[in-house]
PyMOL Python script that loads the backbone (N, CA, C, O; Angstrom):
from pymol import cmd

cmd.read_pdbstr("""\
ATOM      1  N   UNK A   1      -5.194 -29.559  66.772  1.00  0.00           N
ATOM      2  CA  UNK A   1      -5.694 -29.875  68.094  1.00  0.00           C
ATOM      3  C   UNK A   1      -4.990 -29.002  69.126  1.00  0.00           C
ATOM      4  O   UNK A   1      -3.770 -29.015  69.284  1.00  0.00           O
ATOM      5  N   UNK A   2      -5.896 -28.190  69.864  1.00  0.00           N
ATOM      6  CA  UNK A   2      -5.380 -27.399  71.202  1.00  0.00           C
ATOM      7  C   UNK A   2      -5.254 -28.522  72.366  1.00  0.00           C
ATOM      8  O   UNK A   2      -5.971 -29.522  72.330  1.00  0.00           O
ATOM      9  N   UNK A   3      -4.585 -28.371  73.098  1.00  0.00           N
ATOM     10  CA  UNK A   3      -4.629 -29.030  74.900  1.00  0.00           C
ATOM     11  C   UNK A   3      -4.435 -27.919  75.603  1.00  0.00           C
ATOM     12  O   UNK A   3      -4.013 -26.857  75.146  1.00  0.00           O
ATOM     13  N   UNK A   4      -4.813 -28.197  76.996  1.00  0.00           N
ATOM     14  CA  UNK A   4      -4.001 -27.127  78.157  1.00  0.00           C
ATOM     15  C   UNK A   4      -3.182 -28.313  78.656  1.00  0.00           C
ATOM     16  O   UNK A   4      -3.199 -29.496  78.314  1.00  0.00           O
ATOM     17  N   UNK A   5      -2.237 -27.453  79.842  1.00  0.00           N
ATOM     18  CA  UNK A   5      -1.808 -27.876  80.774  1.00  0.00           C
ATOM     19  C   UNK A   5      -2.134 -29.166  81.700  1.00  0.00           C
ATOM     20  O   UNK A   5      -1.418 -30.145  81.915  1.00  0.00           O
ATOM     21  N   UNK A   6      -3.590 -28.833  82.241  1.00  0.00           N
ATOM     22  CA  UNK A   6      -4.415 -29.390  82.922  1.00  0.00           C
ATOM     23  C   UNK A   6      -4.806 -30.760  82.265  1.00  0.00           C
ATOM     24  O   UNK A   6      -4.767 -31.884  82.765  1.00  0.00           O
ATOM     25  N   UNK A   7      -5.239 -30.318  80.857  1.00  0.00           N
ATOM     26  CA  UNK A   7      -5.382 -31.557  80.106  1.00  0.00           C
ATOM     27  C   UNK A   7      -4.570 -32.582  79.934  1.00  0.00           C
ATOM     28  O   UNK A   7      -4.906 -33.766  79.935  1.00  0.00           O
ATOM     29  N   UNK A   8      -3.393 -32.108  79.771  1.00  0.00           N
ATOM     30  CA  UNK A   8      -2.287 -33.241  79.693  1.00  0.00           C
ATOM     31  C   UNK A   8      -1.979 -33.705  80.946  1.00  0.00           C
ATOM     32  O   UNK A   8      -1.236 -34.673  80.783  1.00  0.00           O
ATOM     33  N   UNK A   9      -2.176 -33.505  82.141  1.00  0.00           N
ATOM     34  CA  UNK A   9      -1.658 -33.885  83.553  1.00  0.00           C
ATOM     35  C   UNK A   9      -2.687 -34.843  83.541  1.00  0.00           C
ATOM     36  O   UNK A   9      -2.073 -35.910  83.562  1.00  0.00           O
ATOM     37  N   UNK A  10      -3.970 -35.109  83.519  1.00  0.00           N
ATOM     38  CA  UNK A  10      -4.774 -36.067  83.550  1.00  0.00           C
ATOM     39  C   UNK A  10      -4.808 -36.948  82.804  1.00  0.00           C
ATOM     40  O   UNK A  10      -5.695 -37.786  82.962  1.00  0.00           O
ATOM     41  N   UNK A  11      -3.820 -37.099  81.666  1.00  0.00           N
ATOM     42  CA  UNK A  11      -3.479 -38.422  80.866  1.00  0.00           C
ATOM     43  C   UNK A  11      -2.237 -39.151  81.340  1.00  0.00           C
ATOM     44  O   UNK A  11      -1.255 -38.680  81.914  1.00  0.00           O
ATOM     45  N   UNK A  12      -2.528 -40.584  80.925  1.00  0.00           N
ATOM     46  CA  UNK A  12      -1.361 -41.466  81.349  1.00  0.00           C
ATOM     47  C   UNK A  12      -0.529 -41.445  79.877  1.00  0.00           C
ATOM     48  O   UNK A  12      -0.976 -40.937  78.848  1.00  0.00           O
ATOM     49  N   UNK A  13       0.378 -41.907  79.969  1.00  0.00           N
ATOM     50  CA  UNK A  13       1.449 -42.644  79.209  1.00  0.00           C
ATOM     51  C   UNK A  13       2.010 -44.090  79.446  1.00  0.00           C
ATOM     52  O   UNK A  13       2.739 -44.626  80.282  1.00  0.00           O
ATOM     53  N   UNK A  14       1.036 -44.633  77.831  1.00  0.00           N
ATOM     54  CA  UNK A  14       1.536 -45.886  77.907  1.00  0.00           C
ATOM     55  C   UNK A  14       2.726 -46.328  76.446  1.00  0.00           C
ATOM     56  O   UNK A  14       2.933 -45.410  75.652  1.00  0.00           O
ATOM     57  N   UNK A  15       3.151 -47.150  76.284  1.00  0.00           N
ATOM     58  CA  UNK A  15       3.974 -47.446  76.120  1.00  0.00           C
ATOM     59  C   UNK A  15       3.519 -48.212  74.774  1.00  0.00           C
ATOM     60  O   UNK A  15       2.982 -49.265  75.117  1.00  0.00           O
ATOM     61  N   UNK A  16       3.532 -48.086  73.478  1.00  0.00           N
ATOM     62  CA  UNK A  16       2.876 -48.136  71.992  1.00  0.00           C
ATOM     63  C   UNK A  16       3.395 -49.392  71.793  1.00  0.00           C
ATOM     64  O   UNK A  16       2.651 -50.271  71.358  1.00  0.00           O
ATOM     65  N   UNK A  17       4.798 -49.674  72.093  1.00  0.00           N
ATOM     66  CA  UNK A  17       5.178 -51.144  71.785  1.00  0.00           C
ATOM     67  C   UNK A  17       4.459 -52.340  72.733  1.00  0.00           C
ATOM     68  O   UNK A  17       3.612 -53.134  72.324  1.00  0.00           O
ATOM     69  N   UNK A  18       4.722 -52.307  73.394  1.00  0.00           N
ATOM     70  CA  UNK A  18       4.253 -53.310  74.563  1.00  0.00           C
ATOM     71  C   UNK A  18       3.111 -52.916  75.665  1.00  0.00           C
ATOM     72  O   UNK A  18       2.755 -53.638  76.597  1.00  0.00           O
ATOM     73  N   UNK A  19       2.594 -51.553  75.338  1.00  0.00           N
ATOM     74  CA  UNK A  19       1.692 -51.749  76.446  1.00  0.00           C
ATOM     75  C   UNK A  19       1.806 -51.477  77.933  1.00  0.00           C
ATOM     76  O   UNK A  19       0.847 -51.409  78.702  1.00  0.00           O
ATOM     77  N   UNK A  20       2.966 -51.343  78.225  1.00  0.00           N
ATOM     78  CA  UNK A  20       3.553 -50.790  79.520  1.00  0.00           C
ATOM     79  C   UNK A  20       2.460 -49.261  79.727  1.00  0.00           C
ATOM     80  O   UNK A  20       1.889 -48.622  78.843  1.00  0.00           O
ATOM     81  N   UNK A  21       2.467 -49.118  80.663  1.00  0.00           N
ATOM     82  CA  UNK A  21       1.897 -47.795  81.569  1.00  0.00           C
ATOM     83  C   UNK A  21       2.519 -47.224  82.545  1.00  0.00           C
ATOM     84  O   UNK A  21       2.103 -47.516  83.666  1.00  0.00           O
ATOM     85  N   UNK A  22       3.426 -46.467  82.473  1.00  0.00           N
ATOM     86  CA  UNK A  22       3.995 -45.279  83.074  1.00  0.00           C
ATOM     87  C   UNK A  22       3.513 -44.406  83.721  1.00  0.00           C
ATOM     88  O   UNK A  22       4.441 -43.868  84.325  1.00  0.00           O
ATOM     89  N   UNK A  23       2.289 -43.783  84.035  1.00  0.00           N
ATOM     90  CA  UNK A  23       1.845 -43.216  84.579  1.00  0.00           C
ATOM     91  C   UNK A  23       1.244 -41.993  83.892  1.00  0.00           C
ATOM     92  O   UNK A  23       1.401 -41.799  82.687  1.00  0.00           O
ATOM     93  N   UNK A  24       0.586 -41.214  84.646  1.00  0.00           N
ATOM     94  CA  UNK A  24       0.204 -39.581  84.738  1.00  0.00           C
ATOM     95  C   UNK A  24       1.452 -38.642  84.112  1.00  0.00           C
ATOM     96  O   UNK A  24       2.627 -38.990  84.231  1.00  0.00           O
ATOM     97  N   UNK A  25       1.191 -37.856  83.676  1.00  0.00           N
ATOM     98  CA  UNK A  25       1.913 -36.441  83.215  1.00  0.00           C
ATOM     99  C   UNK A  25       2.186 -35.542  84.530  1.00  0.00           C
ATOM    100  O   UNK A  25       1.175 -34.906  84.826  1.00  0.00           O
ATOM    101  N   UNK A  26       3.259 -35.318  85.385  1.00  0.00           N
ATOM    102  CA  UNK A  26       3.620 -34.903  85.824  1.00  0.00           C
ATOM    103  C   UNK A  26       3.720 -33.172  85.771  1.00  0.00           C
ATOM    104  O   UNK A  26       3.129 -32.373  86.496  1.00  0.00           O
ATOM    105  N   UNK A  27       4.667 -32.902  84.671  1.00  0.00           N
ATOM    106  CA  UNK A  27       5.379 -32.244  84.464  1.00  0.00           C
ATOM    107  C   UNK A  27       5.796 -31.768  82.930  1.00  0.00           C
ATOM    108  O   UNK A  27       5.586 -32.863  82.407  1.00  0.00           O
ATOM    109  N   UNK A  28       5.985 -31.407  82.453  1.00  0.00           N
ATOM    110  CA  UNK A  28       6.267 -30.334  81.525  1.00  0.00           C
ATOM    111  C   UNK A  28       7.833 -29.719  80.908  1.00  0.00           C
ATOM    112  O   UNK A  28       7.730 -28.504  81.076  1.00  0.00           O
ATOM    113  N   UNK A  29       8.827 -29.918  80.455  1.00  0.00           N
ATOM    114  CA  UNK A  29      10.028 -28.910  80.106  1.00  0.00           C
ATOM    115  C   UNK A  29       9.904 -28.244  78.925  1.00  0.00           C
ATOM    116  O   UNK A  29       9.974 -28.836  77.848  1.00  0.00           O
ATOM    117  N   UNK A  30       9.704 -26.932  79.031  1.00  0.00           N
ATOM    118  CA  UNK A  30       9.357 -26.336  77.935  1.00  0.00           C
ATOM    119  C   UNK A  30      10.543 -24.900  77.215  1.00  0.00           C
ATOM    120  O   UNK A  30      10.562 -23.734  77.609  1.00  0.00           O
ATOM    121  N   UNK A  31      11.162 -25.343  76.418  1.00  0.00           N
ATOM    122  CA  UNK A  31      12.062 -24.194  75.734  1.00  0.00           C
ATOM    123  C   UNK A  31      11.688 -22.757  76.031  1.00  0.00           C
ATOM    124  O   UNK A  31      10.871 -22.290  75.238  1.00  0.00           O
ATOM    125  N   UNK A  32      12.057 -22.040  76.888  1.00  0.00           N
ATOM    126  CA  UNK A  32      11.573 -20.597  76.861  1.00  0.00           C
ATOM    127  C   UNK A  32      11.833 -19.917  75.223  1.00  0.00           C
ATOM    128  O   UNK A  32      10.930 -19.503  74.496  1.00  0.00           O
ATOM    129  N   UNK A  33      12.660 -19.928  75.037  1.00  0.00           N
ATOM    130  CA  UNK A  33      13.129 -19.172  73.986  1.00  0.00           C
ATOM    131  C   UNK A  33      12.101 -19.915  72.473  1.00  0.00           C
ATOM    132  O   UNK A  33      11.482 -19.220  71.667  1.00  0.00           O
ATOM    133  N   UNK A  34      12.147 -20.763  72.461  1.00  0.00           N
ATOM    134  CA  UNK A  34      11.081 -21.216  71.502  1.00  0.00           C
ATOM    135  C   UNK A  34       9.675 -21.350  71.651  1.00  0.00           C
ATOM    136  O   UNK A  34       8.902 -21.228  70.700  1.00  0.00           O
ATOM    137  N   UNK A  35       9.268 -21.634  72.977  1.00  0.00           N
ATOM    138  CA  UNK A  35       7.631 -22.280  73.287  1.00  0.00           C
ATOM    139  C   UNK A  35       7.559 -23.195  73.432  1.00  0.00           C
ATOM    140  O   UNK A  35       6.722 -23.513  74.278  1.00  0.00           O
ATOM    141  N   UNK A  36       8.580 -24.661  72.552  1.00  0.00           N
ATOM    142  CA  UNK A  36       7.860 -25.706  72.010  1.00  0.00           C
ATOM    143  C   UNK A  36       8.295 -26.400  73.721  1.00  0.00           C
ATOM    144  O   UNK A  36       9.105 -25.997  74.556  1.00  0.00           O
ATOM    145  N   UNK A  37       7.530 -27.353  73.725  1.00  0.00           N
ATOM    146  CA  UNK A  37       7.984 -28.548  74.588  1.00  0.00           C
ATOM    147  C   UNK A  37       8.671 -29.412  74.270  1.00  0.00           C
ATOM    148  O   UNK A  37       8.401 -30.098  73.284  1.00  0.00           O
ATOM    149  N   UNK A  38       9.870 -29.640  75.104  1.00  0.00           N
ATOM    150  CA  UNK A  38      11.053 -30.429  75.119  1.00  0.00           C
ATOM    151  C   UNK A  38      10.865 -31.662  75.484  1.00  0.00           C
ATOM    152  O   UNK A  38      11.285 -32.526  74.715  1.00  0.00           O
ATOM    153  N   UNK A  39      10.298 -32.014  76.539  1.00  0.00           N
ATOM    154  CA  UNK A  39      10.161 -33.082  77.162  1.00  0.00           C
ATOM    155  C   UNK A  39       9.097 -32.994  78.003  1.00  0.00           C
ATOM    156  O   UNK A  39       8.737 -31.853  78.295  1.00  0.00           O
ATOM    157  N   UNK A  40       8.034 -34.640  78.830  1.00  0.00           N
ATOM    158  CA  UNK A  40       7.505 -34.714  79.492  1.00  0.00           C
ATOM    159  C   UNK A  40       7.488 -35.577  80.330  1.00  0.00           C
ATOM    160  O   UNK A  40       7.733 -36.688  79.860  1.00  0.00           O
ATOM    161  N   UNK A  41       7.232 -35.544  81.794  1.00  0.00           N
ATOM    162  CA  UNK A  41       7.877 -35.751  82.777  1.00  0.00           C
ATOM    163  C   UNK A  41       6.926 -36.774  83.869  1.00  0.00           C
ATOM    164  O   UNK A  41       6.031 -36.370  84.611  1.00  0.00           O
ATOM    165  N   UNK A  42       7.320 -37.940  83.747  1.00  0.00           N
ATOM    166  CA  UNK A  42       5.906 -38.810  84.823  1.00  0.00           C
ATOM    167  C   UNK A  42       7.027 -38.790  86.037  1.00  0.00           C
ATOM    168  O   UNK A  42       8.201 -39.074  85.796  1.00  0.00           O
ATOM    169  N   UNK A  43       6.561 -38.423  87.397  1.00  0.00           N
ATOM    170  CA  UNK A  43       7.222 -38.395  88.643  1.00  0.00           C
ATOM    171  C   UNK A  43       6.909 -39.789  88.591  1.00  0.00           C
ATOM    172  O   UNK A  43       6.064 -40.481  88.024  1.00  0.00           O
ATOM    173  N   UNK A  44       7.999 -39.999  89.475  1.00  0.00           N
ATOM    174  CA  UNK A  44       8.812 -41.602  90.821  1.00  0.00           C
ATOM    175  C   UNK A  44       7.260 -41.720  91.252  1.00  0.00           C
ATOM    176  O   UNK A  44       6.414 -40.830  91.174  1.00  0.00           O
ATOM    177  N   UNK A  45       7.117 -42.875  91.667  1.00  0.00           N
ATOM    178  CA  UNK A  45       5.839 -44.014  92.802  1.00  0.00           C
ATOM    179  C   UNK A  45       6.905 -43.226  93.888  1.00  0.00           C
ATOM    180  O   UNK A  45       8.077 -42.851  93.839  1.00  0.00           O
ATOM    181  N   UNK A  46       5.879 -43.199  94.824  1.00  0.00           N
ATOM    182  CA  UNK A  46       6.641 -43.190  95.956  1.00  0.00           C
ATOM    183  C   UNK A  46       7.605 -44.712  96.796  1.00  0.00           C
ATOM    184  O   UNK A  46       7.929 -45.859  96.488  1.00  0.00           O
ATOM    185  N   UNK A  47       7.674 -44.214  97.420  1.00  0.00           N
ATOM    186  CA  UNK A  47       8.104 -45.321  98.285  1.00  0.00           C
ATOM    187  C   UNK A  47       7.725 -45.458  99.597  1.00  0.00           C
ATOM    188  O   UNK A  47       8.041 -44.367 100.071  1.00  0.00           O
ATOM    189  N   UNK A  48       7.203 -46.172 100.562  1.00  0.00           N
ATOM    190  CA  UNK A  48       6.435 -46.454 101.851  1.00  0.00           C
ATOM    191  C   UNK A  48       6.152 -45.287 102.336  1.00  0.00           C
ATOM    192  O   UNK A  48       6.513 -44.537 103.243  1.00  0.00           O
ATOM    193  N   UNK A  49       4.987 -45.366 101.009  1.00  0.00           N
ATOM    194  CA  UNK A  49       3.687 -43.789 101.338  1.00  0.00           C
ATOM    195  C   UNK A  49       4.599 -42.580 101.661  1.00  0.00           C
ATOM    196  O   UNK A  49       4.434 -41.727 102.533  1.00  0.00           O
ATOM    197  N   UNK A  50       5.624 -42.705 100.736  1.00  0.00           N
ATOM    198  CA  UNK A  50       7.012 -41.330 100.542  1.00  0.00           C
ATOM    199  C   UNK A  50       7.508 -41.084 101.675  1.00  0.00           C
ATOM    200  O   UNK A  50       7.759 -39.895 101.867  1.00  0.00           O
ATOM    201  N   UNK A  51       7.796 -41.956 102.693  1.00  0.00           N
ATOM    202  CA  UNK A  51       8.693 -41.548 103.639  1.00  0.00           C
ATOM    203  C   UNK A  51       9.986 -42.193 103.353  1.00  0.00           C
ATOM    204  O   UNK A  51      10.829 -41.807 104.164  1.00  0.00           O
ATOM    205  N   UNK A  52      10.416 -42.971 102.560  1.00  0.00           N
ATOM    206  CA  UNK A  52      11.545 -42.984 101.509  1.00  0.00           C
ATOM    207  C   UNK A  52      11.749 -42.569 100.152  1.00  0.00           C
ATOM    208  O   UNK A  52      12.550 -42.942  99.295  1.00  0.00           O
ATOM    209  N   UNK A  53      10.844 -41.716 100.157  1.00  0.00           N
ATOM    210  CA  UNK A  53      11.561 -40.688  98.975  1.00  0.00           C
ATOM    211  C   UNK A  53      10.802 -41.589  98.110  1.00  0.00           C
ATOM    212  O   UNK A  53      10.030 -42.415  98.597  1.00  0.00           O
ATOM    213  N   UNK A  54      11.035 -41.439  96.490  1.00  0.00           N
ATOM    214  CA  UNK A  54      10.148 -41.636  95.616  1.00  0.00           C
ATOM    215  C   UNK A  54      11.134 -42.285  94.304  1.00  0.00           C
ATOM    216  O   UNK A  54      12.278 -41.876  94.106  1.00  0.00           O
ATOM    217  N   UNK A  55      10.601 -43.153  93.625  1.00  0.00           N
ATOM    218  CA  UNK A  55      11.538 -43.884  92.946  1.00  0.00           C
ATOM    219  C   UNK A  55      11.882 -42.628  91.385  1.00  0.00           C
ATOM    220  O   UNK A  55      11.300 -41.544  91.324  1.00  0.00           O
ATOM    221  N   UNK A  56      12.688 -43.002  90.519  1.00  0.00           N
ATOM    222  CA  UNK A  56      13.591 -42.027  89.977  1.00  0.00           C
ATOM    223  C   UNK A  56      12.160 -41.640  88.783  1.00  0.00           C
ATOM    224  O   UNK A  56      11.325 -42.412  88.313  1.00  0.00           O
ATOM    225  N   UNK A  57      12.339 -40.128  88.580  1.00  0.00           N
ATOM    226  CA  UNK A  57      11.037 -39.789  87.477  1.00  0.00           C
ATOM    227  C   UNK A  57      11.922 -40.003  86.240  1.00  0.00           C
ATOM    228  O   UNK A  57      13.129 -39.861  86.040  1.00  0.00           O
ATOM    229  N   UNK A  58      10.681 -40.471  85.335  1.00  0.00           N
ATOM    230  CA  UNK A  58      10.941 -41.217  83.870  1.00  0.00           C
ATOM    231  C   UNK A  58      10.572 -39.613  83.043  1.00  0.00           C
ATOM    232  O   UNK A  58       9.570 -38.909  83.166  1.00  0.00           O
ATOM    233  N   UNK A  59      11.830 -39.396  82.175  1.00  0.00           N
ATOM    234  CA  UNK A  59      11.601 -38.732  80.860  1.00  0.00           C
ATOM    235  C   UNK A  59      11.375 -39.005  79.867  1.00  0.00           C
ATOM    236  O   UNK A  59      12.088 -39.941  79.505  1.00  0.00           O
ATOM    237  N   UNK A  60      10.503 -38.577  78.916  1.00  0.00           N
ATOM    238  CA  UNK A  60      10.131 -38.888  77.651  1.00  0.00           C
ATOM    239  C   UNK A  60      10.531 -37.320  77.269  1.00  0.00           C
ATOM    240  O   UNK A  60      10.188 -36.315  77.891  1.00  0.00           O
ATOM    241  N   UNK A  61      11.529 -37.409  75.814  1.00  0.00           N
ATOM    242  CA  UNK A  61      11.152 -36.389  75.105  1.00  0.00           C
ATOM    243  C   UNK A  61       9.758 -36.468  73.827  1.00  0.00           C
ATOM    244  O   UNK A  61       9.126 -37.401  73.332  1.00  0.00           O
ATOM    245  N   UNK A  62       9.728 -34.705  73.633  1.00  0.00           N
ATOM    246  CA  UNK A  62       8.188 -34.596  72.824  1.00  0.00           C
ATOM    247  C   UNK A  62       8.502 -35.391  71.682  1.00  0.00           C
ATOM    248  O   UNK A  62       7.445 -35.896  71.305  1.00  0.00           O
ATOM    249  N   UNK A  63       9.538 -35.778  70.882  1.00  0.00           N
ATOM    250  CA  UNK A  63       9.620 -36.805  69.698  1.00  0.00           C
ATOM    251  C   UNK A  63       9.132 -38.241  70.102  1.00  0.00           C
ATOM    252  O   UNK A  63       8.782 -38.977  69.180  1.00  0.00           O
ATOM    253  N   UNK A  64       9.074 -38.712  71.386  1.00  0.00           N
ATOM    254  CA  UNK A  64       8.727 -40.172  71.337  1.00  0.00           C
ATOM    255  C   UNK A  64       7.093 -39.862  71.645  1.00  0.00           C
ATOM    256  O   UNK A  64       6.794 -40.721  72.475  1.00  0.00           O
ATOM    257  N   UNK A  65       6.280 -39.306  71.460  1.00  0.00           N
ATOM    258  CA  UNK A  65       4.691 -38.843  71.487  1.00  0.00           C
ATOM    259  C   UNK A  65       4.627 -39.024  70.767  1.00  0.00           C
ATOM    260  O   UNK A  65       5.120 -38.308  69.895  1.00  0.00           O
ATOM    261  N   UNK A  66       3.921 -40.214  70.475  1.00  0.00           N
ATOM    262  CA  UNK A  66       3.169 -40.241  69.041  1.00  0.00           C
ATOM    263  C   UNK A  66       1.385 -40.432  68.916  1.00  0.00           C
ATOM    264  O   UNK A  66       0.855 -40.688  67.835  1.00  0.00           O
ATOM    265  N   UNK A  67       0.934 -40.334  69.656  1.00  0.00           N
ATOM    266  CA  UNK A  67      -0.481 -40.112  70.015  1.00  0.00           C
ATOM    267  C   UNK A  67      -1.068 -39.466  71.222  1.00  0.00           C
ATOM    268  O   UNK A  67      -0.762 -39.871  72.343  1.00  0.00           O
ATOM    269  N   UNK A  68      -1.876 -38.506  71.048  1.00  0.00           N
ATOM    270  CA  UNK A  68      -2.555 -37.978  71.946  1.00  0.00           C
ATOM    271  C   UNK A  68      -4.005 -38.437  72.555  1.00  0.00           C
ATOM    272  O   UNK A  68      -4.280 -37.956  71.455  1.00  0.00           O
ATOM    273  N   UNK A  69      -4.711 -38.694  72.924  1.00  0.00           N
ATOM    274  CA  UNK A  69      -5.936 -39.427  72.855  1.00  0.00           C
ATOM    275  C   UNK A  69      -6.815 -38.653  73.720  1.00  0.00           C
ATOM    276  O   UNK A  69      -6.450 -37.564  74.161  1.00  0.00           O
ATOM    277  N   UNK A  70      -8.206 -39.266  74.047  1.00  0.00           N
ATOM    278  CA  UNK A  70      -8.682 -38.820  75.120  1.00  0.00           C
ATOM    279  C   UNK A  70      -8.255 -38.541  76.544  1.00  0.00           C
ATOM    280  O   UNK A  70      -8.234 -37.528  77.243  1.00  0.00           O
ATOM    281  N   UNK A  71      -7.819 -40.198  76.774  1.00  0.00           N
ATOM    282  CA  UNK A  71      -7.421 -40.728  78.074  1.00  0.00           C
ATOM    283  C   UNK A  71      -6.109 -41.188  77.769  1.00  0.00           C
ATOM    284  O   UNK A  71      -6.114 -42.187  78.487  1.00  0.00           O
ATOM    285  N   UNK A  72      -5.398 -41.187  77.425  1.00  0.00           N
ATOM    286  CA  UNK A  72      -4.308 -41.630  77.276  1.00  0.00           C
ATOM    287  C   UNK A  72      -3.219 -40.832  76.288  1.00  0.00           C
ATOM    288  O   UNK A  72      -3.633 -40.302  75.257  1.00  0.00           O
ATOM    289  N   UNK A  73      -1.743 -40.769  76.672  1.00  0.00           N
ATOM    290  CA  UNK A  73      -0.738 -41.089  75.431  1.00  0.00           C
ATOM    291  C   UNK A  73       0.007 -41.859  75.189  1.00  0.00           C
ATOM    292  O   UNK A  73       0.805 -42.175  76.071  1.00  0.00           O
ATOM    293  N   UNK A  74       0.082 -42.615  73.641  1.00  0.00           N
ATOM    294  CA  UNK A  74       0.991 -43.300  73.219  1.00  0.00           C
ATOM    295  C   UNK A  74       2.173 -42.858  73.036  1.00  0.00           C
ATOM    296  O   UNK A  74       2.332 -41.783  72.458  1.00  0.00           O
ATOM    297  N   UNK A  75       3.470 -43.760  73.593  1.00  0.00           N
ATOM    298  CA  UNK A  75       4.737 -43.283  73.303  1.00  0.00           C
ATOM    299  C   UNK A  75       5.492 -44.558  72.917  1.00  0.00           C
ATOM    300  O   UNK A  75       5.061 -45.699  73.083  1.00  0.00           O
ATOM    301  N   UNK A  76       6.876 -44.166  72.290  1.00  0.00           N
ATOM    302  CA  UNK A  76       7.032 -45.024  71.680  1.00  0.00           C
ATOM    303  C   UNK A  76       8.427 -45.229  72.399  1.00  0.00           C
ATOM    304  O   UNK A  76       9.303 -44.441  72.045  1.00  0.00           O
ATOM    305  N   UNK A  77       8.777 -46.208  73.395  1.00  0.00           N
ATOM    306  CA  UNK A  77       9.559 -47.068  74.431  1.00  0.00           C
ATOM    307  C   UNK A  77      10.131 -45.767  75.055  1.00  0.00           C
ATOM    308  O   UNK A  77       9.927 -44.554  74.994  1.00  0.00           O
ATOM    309  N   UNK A  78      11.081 -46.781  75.786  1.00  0.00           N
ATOM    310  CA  UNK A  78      11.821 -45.979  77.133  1.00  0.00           C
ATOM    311  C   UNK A  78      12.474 -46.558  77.584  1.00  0.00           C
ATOM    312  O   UNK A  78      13.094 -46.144  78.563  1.00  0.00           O
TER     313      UNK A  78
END
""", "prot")
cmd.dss("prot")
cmd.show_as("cartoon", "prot")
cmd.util.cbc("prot")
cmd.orient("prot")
C-alpha cells in the first residue's frame, strides 16, 4: 500500500484499545538518513480560539500504527 502526505493528514487517530480519538495527523518526523518515518504527530486543541496557545501535541511513534484505513488510524495507546 502507497499513501502521500496529504493522505495521511486527513486521517484521525484513534486509539485500538479503548476507542479514544486523538485527532488529525498533523505532522510527520521522518529519518533523513533512512526515509523511514519515526514518528507521527497530532497538534494541541487550541485554547480560547488560540489566544492561549494550544494544549501540548501528542506523539505516537510509527511502531504503535497498527492500522491504516480509509478514514482512520488505529494505534495502539498513549
Amino acid at each position: 500500500m502507497t499513501c502521500s502526505m496529504a493522505e495521511l493528514q486527513g486521517k484521525e487517530l484513534v486509539n485500538i484499545s479503548d476507542g479514544t480519538r486523538y485527532g488529525c495527523i498533523g505532522d510527520l518526523e521522518i529519518d533523513t538518513a533512512s526515509g523511514q518515518i519515526e514518528n507521527v504527530i497530532v497538534y494541541g486543541k487550541p485554547r480560547a480560539l488560540g489566544f492561549l496557545g494550544r494544549e501540548a501535541d501528542l506523539v505516537f511513534p510509527w511502531s504503535a500504527i497498527k492500522r491504516i484505513g480509509p478514514d482512520l488510524i488505529l494505534v495502539d495507546g498513549h
